[in-house]
TIRO-2110 file (N, C-alpha, C; in Angstrom, 1 decimal):
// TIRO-2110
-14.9, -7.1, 30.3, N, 1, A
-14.3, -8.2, 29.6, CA, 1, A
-15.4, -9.3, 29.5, C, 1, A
-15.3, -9.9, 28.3, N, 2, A
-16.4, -11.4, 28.3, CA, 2, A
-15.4, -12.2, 28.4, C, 2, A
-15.5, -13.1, 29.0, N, 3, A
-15.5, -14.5, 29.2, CA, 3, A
-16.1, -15.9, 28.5, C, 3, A
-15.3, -16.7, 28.0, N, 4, A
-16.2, -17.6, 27.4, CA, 4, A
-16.0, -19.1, 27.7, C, 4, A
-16.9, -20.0, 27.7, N, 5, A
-16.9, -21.3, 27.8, CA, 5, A
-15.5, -22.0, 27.8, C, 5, A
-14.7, -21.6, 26.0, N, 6, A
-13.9, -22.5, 25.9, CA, 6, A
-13.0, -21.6, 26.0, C, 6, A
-12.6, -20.8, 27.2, N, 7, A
-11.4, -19.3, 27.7, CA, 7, A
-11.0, -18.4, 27.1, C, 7, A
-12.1, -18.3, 25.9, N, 8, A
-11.4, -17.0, 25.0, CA, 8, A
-11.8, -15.9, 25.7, C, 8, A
-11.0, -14.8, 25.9, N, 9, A
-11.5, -13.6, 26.4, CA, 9, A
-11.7, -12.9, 25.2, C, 9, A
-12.9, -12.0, 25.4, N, 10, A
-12.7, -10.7, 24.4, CA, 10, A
-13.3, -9.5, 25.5, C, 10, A
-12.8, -8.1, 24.7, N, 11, A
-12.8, -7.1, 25.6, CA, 11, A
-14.7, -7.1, 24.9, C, 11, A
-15.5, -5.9, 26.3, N, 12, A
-17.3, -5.5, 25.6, CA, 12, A
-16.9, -5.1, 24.4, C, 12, A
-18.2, -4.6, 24.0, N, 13, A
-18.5, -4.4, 22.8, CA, 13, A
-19.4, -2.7, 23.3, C, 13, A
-18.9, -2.4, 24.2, N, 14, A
-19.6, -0.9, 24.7, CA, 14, A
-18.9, 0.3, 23.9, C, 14, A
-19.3, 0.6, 23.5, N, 15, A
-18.7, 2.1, 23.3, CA, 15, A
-18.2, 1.9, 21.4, C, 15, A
-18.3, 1.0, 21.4, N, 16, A
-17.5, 0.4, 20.0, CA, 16, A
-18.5, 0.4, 18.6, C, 16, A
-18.5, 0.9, 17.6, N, 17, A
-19.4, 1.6, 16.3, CA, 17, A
-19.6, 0.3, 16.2, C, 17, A
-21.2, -0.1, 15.6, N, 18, A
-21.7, -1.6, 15.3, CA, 18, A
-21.8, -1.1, 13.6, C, 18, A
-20.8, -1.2, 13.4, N, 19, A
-20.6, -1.1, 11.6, CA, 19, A
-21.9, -2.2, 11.0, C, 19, A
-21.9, -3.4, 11.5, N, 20, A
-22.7, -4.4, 11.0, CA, 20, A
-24.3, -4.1, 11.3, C, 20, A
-24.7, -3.9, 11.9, N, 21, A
-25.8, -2.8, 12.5, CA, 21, A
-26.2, -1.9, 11.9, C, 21, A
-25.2, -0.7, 11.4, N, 22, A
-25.9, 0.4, 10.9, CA, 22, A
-25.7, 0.6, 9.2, C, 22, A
-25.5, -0.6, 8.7, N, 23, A
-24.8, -1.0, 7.5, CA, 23, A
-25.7, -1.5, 6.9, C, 23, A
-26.1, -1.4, 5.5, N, 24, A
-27.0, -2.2, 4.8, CA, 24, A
-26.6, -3.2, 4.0, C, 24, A
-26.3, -4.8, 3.7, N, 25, A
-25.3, -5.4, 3.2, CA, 25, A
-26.4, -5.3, 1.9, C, 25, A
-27.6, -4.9, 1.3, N, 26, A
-28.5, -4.8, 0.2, CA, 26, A
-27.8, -4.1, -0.5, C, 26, A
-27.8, -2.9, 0.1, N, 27, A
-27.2, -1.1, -0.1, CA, 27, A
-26.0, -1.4, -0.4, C, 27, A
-25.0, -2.3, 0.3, N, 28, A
-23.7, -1.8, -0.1, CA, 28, A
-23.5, -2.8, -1.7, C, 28, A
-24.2, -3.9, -1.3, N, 29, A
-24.2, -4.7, -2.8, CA, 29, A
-24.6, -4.0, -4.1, C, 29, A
-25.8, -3.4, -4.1, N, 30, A
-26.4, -2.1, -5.3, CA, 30, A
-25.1, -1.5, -5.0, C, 30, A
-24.6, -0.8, -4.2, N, 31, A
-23.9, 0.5, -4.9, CA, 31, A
-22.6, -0.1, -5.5, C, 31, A
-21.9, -1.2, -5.0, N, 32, A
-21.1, -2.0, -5.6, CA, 32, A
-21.1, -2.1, -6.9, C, 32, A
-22.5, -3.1, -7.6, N, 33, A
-22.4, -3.2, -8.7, CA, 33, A
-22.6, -1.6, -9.6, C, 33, A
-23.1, -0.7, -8.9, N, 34, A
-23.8, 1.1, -9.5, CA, 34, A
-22.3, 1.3, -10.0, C, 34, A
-20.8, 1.1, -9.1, N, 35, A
-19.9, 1.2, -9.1, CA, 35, A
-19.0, 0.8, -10.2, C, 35, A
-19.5, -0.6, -10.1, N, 36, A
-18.7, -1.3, -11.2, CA, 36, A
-19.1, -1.2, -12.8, C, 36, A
-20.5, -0.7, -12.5, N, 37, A
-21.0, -0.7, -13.9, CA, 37, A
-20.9, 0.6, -14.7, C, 37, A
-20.2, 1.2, -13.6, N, 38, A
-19.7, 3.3, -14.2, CA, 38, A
-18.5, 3.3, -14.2, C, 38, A
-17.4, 2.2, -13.8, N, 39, A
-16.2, 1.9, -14.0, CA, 39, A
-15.2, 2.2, -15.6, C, 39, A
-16.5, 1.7, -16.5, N, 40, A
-15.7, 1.9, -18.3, CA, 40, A
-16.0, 3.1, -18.7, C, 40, A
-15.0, 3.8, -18.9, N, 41, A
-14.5, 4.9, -19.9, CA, 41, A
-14.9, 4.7, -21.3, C, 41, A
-15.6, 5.4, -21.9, N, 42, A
-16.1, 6.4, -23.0, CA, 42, A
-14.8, 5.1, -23.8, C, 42, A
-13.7, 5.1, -23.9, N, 43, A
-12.5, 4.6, -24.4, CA, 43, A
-12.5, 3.4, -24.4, C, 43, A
-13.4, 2.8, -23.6, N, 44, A
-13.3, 1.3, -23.1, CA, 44, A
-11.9, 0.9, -22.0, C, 44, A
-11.3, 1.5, -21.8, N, 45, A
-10.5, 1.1, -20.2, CA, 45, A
-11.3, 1.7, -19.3, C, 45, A
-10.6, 0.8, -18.3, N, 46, A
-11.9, 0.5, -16.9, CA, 46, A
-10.4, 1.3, -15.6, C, 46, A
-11.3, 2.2, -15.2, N, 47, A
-10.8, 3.2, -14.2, CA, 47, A
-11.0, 2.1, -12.4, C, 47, A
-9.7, 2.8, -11.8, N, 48, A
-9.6, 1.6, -10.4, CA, 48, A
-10.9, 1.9, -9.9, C, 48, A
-11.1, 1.2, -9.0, N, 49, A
-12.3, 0.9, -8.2, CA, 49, A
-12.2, 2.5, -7.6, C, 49, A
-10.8, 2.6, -6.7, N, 50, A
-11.3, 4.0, -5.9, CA, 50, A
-11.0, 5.7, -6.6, C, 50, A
-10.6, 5.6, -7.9, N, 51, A
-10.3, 6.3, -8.7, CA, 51, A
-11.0, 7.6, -8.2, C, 51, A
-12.5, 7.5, -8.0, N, 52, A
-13.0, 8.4, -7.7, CA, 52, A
-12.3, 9.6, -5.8, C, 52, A
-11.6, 8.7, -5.4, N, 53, A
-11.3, 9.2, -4.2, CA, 53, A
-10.4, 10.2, -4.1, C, 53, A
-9.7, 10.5, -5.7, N, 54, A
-8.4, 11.8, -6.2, CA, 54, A
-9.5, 12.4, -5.8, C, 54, A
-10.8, 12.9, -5.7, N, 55, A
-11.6, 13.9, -5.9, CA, 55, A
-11.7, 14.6, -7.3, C, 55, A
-12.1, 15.6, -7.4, N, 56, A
-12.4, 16.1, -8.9, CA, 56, A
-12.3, 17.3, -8.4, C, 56, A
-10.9, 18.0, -8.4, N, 57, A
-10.2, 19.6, -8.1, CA, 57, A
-11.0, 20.4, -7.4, C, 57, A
-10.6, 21.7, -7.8, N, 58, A
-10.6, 22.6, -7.1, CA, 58, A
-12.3, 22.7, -7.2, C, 58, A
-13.1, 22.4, -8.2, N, 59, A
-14.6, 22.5, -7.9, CA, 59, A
-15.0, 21.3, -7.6, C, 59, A
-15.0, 20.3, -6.6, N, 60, A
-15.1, 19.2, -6.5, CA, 60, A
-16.5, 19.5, -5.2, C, 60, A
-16.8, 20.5, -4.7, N, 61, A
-18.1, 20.1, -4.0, CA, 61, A
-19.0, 20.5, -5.1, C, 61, A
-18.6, 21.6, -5.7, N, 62, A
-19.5, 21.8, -6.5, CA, 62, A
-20.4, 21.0, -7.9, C, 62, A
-19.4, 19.9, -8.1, N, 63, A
-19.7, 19.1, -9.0, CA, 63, A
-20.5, 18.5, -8.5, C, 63, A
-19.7, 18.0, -7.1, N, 64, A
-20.7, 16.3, -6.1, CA, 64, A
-22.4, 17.3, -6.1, C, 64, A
-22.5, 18.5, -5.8, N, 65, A
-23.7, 19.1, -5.0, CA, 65, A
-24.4, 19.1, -6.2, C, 65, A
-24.1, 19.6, -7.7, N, 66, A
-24.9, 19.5, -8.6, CA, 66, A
-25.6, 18.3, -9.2, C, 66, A
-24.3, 17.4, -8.9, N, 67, A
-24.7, 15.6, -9.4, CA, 67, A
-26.1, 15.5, -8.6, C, 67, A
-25.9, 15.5, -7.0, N, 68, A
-26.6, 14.8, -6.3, CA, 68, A
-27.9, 15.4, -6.1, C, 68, A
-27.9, 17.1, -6.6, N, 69, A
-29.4, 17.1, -6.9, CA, 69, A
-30.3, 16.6, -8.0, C, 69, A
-29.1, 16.6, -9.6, N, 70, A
-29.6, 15.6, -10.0, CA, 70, A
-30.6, 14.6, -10.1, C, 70, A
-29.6, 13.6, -9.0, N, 71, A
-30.3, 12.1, -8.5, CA, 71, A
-30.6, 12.0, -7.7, C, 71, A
-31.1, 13.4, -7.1, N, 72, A
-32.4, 13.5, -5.7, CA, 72, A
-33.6, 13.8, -6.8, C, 72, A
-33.6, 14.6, -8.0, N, 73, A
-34.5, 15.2, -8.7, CA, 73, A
-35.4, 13.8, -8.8, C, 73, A
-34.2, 12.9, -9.6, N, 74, A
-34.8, 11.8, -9.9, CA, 74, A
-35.4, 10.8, -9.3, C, 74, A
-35.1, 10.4, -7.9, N, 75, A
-35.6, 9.9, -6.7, CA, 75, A
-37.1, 10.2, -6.4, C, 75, A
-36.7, 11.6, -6.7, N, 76, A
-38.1, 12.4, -6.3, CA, 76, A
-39.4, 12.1, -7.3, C, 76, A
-38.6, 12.1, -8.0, N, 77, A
-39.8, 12.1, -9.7, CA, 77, A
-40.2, 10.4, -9.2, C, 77, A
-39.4, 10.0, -9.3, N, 78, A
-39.9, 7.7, -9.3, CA, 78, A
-40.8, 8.0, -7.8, C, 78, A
-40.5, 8.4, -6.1, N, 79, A
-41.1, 8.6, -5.5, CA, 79, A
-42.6, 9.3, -5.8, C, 79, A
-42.7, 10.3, -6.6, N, 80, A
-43.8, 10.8, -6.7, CA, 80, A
-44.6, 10.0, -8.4, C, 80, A
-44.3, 8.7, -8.6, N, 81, A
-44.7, 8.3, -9.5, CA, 81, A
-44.4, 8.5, -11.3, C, 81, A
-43.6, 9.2, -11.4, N, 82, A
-42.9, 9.6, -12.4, CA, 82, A
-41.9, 8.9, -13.1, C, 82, A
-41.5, 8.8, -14.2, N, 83, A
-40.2, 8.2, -14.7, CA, 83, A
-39.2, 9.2, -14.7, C, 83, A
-38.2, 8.7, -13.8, N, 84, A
-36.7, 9.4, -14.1, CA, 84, A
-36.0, 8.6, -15.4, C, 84, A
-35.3, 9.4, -15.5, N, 85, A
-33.9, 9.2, -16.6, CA, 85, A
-33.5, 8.0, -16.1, C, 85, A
-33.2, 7.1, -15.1, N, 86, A
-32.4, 5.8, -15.5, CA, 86, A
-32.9, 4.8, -14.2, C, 86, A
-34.2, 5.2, -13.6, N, 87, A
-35.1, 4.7, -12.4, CA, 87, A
-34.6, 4.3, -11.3, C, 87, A
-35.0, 4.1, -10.3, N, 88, A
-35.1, 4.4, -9.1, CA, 88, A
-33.4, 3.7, -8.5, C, 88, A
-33.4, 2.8, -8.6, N, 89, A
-32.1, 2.0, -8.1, CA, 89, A
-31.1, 2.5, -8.4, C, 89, A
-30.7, 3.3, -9.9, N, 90, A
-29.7, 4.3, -10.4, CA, 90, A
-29.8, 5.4, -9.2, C, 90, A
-30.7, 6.2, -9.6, N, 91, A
-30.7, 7.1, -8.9, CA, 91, A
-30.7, 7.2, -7.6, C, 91, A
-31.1, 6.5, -6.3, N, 92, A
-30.5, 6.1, -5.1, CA, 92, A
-29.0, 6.1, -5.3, C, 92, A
-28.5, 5.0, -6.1, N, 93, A
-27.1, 5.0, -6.2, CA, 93, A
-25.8, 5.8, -6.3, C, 93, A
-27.0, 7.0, -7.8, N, 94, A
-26.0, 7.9, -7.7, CA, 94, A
-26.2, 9.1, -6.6, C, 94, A
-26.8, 9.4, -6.3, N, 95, A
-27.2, 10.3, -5.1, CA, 95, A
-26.5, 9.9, -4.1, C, 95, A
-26.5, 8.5, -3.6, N, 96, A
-25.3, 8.1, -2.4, CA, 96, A
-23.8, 8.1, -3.0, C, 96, A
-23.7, 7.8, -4.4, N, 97, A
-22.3, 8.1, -4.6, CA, 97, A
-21.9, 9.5, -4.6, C, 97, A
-22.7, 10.6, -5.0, N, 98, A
-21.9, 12.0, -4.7, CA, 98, A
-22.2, 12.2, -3.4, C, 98, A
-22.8, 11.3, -2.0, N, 99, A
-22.9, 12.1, -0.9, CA, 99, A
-21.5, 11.4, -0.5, C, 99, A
-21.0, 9.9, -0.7, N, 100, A
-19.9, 9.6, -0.6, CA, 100, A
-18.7, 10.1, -1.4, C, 100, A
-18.9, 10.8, -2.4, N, 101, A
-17.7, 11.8, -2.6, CA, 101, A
-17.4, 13.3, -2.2, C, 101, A
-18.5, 13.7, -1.8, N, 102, A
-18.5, 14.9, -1.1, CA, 102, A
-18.2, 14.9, 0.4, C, 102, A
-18.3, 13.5, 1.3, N, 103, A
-18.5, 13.7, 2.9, CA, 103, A
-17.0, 12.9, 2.0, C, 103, A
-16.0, 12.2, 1.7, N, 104, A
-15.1, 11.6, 1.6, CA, 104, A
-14.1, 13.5, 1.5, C, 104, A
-13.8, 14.1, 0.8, N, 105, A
-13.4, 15.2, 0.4, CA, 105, A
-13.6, 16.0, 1.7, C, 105, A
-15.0, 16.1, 2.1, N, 106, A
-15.0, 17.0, 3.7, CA, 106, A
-14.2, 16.7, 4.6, C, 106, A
-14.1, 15.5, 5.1, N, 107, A
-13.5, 14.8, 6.1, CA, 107, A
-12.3, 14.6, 6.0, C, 107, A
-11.6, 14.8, 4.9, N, 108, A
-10.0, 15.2, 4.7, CA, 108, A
-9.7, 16.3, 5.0, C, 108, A
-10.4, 17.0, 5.0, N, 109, A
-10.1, 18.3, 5.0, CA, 109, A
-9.4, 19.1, 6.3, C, 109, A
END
């Protein structure tokens, strides 16, 4: 237990995930906006924020695993001095968004 000056108790902080620590507030702001800006439909209506979390059926790793070599190809290409298709900050983004649709779909499982 901590103890404090003005009596607040709080329980440690041992054993307990440091979300804030292993979290990038840069990273999660890019993927936010990567997010928001792939939000409009071809149609012009704008799909919910978690829309993507139905998953995408019965071939749904297989889509995430092709996406994300994709926008590892392209990572790769800007890394080794190359121009990708839509440069470096896209492609980070989209690469973490199909690792976050694929490990989101595993873990239900």
């Amino acid at each position: 237990m901590r103890v404090f000056k003005t009596g607040a108790i709080r329980d440690t902080e041992e054993g307990k995930l440091d979300y804030e620590g292993f979290l990038s507030p840069l990273v999660l702001q890019e993927f936010a906006k990567y997010m928001n800006e792939n939000r409009t439909l071809p149609d012009g209506s704008i799909r919910d924020s978690d829309n993507w979390q139905k998953g995408f059926g019965d071939k749904h790793f297989e889509i995430c695993m092709k996406s994300m070599f994709r926008h590892f190809h392209d990572v790769w290409m800007e890394h080794r001095g190359f121009k990708s298709r839509e440069g470096m900050s896209k492609a980070l983004m989209g690469l973490m968004f199909n690792v976050m649709a694929y490990s989101d779909q595993y873990f239900k499982k």
